[in-house]
C-alpha positions as CSV (number, residue, x, y, z in Angstrom):
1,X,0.0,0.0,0.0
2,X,3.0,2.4,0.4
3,X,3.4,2.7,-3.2
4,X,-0.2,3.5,-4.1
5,X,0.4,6.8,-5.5
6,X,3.1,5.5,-7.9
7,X,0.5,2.6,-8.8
8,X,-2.0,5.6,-9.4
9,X,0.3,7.8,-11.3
10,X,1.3,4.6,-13.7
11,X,-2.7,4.4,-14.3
12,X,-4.0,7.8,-15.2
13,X,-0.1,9.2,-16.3
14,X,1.9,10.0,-19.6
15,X,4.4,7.3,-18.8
16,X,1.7,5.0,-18.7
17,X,0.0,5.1,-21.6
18,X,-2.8,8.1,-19.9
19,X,-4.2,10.4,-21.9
20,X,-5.6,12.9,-19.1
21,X,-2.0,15.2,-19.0
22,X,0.7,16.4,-21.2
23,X,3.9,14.0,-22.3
24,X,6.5,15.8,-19.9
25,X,10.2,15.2,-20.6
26,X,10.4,15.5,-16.5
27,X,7.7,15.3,-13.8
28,X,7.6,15.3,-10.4
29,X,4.7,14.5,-8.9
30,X,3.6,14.8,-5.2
31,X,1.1,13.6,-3.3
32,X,1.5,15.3,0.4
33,X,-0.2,14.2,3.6
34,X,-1.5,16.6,6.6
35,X,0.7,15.2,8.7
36,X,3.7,16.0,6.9
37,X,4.8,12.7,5.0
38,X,5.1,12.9,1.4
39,X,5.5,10.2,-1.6
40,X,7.1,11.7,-4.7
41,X,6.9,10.4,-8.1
42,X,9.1,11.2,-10.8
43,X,8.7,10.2,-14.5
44,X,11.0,11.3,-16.6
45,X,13.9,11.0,-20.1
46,X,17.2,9.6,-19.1
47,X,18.1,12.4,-20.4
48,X,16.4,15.4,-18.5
49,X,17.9,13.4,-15.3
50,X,21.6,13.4,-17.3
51,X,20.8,17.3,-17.8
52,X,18.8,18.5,-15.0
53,X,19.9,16.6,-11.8
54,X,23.3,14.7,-12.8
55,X,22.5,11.7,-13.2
56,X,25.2,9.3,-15.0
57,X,22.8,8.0,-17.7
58,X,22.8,7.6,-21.7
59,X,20.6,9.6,-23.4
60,X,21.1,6.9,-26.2
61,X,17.9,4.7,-26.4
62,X,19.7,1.6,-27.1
63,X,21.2,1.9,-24.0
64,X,21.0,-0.1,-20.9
65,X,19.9,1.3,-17.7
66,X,20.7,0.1,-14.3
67,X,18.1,-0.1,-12.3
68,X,19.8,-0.5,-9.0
69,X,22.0,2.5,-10.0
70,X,18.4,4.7,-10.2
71,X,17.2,3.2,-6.6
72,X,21.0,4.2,-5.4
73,X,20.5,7.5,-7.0
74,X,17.2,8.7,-5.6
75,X,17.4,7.1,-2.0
76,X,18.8,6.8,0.6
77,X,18.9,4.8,4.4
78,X,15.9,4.3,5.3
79,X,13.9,6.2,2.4
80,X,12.0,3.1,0.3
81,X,12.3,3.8,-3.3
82,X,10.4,1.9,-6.0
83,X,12.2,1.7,-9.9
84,X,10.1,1.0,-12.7
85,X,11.2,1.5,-16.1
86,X,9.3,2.7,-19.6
87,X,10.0,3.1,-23.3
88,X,7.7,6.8,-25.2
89,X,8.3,7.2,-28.6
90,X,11.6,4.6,-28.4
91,X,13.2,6.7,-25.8
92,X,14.1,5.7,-22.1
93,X,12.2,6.6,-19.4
94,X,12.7,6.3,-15.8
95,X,10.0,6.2,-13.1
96,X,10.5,6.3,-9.4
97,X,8.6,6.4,-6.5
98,X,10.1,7.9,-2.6
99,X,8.4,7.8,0.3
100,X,9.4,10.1,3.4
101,X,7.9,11.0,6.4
102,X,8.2,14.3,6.5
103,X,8.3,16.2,3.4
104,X,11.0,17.9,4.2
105,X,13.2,15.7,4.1
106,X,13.1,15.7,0.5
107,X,15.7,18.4,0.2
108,X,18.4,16.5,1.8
109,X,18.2,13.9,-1.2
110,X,20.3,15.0,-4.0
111,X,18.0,14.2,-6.8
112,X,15.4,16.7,-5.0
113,X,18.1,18.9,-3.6
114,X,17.6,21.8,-5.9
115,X,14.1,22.6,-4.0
116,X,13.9,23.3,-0.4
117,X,10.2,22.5,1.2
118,X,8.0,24.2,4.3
119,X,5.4,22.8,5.4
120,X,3.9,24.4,8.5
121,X,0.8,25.2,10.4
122,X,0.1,28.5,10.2
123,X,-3.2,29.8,12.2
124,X,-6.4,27.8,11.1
125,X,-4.5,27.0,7.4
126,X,-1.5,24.7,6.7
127,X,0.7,26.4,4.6
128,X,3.0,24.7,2.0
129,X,6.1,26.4,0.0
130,X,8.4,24.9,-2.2
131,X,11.6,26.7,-4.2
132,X,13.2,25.0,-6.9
133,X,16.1,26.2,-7.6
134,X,18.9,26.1,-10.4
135,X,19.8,22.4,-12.0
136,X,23.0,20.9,-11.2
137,X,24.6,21.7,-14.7
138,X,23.8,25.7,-13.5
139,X,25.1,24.9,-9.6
140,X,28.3,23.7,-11.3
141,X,29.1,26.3,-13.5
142,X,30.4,23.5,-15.7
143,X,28.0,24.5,-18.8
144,X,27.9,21.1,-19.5
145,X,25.4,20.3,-22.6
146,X,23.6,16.7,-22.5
147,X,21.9,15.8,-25.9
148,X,20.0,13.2,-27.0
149,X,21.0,10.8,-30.1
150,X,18.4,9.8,-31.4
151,X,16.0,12.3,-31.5
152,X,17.4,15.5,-30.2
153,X,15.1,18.2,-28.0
154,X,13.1,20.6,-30.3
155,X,12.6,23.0,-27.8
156,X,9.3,22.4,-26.4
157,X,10.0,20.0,-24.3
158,X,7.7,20.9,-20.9
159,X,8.8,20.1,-16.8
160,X,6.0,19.8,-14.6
161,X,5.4,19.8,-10.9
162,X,2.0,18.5,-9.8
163,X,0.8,18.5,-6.4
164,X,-2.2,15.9,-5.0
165,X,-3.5,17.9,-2.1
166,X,-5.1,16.4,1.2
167,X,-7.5,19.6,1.9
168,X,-9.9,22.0,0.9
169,X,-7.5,24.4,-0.7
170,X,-7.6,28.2,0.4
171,X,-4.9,29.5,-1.9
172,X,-2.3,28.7,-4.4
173,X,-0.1,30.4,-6.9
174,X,-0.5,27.7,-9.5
175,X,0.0,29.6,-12.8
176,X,-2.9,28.4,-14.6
177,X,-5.3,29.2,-11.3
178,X,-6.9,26.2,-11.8
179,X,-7.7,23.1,-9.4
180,X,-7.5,20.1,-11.4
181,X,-10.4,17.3,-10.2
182,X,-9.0,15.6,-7.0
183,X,-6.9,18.6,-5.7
184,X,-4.4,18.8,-7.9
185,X,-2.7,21.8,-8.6
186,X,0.0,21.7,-11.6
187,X,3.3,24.2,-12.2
188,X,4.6,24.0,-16.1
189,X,7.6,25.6,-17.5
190,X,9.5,25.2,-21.1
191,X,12.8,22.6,-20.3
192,X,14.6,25.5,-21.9
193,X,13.2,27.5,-19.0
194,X,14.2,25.1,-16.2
195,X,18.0,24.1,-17.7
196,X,18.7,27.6,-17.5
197,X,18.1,27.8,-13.9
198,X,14.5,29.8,-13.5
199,X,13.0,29.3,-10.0
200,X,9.6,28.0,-9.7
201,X,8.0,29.3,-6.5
202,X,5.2,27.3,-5.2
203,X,2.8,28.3,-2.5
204,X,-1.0,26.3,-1.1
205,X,-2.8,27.2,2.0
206,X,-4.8,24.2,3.1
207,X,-8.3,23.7,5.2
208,X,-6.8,21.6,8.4
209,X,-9.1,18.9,7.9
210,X,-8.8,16.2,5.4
211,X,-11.5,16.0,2.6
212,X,-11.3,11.9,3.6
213,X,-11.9,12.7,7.4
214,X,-14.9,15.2,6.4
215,X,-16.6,12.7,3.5
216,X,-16.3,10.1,6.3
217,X,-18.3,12.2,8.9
218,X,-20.6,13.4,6.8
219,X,-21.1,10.0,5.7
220,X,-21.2,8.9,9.2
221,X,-24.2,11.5,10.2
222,X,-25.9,10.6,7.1
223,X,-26.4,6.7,8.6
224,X,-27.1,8.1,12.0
225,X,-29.4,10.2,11.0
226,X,-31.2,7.5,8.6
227,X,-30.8,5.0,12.1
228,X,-32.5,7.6,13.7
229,X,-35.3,8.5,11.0
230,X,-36.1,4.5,10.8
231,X,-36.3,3.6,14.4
232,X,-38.9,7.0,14.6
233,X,-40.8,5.1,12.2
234,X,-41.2,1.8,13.9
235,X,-41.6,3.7,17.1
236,X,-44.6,5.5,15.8
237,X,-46.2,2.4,14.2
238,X,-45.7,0.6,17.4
239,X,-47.9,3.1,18.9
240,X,-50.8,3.2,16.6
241,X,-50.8,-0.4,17.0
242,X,-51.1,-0.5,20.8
243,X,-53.5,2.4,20.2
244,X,-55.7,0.3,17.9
């Protein structure tokens, strides 16, 4: 059960054959508790990880990718990772799944390093921020080029963040200013955009209860209140029988 989301993701996702989002050459997707822990999915090209985060891969789609050099990569002690590998349009894709209990934590992996997280409770709203920062090729300074051999980039290649949100959401500076159905709120920007090193600021203010806890109690009353409704009824035809 601890890898739901990434079971989720594979059903209704690019990587997966889903047809209800945009093919994104990298995609990190997170799903984010109330109580702070997090699972974060990523789907993305060997090469966008070569490019953006440093990962030692081929871009080539002949070649062979290790899949216990990708768990390696994105975890660490005591952080379960899940691997699963995909071919789009003859090109390798990588899709991983990290669970943490506290979000975080995320920033002290170094695939996720480049954003820092808050997550704290701020009056009656729980307030989320994330920053992400420049891509390892731009930390360096090395101006290090990956490219792709067959087929290269054409330039409108798109990165996504997507967030699955607990709550009733109170604000967010999603750029589109939409909420997606199920809570999800969704951050684009052009590959071009992201190698370069332009931050993405992300900010959600959230209701403190969960909409699972408040469809539970409502569903709860709803069967009380029916209880109660029925038991009225036998009660009163009781009576007009005795009465009779």
């Amino acid at each position: 059960m601890r890898f739901l989301p990434f079971l989720l993701m594979c059903a209704v996702g690019s990587g997966c054959g889903g047809a209800f989002k945009p093919d994104y050459e990298y995609e990190e997707e997170l799903y984010l508790a109330l109580d702070g822990s997090a699972t974060l999915n990523v789907y993305a090209s060997a090469a966008s990880l070569a490019a953006l985060r440093g990962a030692d891969l081929d871009a080539d789609p002949r070649a062979r990718i290790d899949r216990e050099y990708i768990r390696t990569f994105f975890g660490a002690p005591g952080v379960p990772v899940s691997v699963n590998l995909s071919r789009r349009d003859g090109r390798r894709f990588v899709n991983v799944s990290v669970r943490v209990d506290d979000v975080r934590e995320l920033s002290r992996l170094a695939p996720f390093a480049w954003s820092s997280y808050r997550f704290d409770r701020r009056s009656d709203v729980y307030e989320f921020r994330q920053h992400v920062g420049a891509p390892v090729a731009v930390e360096a300074g090395d101006g290090r080029v990956v490219s792709e051999s067959p087929p290269r980039w054409t330039g409108g290649e798109i990165v996504a963040f997507r967030m699955h949100l607990p709550s009733e959401i109170v604000f967010h500076n999603a750029p589109s200013g939409q909420v997606e159905r199920g809570n999800i709120l969704v951050w684009e920007q052009p590959l071009a955009d992201r190698l370069g090193g332009r931050p993405v600021e992300m900010q959600v203010n959230l209701e403190p209860t969960s909409i699972l806890l408040r469809t539970l109690l409502l569903f709860g009353l709803t069967i009380v209140a029916a209880a109660a409704a029925l038991a009225g009824v036998v009660w009163w035809i009781s009576r007009r029988g005795r009465e009779g």
